[in-house]
N, C-alpha and C positions, 0 to 999 in steps of 0.2 A: 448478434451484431458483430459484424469482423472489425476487427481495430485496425486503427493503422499501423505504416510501420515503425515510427517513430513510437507508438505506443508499445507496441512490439520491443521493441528494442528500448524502452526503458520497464518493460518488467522485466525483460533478460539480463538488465546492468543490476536492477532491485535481485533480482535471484540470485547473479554473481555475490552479490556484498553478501547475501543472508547466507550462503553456505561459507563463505572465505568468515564472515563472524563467527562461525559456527565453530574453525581449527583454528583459526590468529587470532579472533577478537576481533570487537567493532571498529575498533580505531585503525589498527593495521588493517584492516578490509578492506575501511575507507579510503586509504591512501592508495591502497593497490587498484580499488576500480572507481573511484571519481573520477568523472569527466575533468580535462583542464579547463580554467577559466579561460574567459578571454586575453591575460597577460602570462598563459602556459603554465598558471601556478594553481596546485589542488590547493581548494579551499582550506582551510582550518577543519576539523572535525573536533565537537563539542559532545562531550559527554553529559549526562544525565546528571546531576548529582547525586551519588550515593546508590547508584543505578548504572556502575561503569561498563557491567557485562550484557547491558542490554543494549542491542542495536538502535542504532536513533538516527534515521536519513529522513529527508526530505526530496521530493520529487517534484524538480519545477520544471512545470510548462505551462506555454501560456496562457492566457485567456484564451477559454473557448477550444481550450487541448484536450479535455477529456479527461482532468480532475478524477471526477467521481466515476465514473467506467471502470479508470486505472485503479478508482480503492478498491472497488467490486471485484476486481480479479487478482490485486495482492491480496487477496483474502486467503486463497489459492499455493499460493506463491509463498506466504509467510507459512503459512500451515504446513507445506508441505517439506520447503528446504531447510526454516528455522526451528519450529515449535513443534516438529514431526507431532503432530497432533489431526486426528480424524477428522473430528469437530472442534475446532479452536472460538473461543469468547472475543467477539470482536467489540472492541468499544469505542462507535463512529463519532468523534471530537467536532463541530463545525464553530462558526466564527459569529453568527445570525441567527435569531429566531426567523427569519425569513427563510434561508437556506436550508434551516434544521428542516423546519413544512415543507421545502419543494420538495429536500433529498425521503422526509420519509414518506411523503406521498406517491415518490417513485417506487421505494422501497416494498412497501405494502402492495403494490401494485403488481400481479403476479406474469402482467403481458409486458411490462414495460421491460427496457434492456437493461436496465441496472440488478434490478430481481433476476432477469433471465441468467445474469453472468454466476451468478450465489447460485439459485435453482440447477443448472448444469451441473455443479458439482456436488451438492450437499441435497436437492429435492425437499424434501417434504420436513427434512431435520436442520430448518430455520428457525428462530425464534426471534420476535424485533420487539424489545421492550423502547416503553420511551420513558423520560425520566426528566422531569423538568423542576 
């Protein structure tokens, strides 16, 4: 599935923050590649508690933006410029028991585009536990 470019262009701002995390820290990262709001002022950046060296961003777009594609391929993206890790442990967080079924329904699904995005880079060394 090709993304857009919008989608495009926020795993490359996600990419920017995880290496700039990597030599300044998260919070100086933050400042240096947040978007401006709408009144020209970078948001606040909130740290973790007791957790300050861990990068903490959120990625908003709208409904119907492509959410879950974009987690599929930070997958990628974190592993590769934050966690330099091969195979990194991802731990998919959702909001719904409805959502949790639709996403791992897609997930387990080896034709569908979210699997395909994971499969391209990692193949047959996926594991999808569920945990309720």
């Amino acid at each position: 599935m090709q993304l857009k470019d919008y989608q495009e262009k926020t795993l490359n701002k996600l990419t920017e923050f995880l290496k700039q995390a990597e030599s300044i820290g998260a919070k100086k990262a933050f400042a240096e590649t947040a978007l401006l709001a709408d009144n020209g002022i970078v948001p606040p950046y909130h740290e973790l508690p007791e957790m300050e060296d861990v990068p903490y961003v959120c990625l908003r777009l709208p409904t119907g933006g492509g959410k879950t594609i974009l987690a599929t391929h930070s997958i990628e993206v974190a592993a590769n410029t934050y966690l330099e890790e091969e195979f990194p442990f991802v731990l998919w967080l959702v909001p719904t028991t409805t959502i949790a079924e639709q996403t791992l329904n897609c997930l387990l699904n080896p034709d569908h585009p979210y699997r395909e995005a994971i499969n391209q880079k990692y193949g047959i060394n996926v594991k999808i536990l569920i945990f309720k």
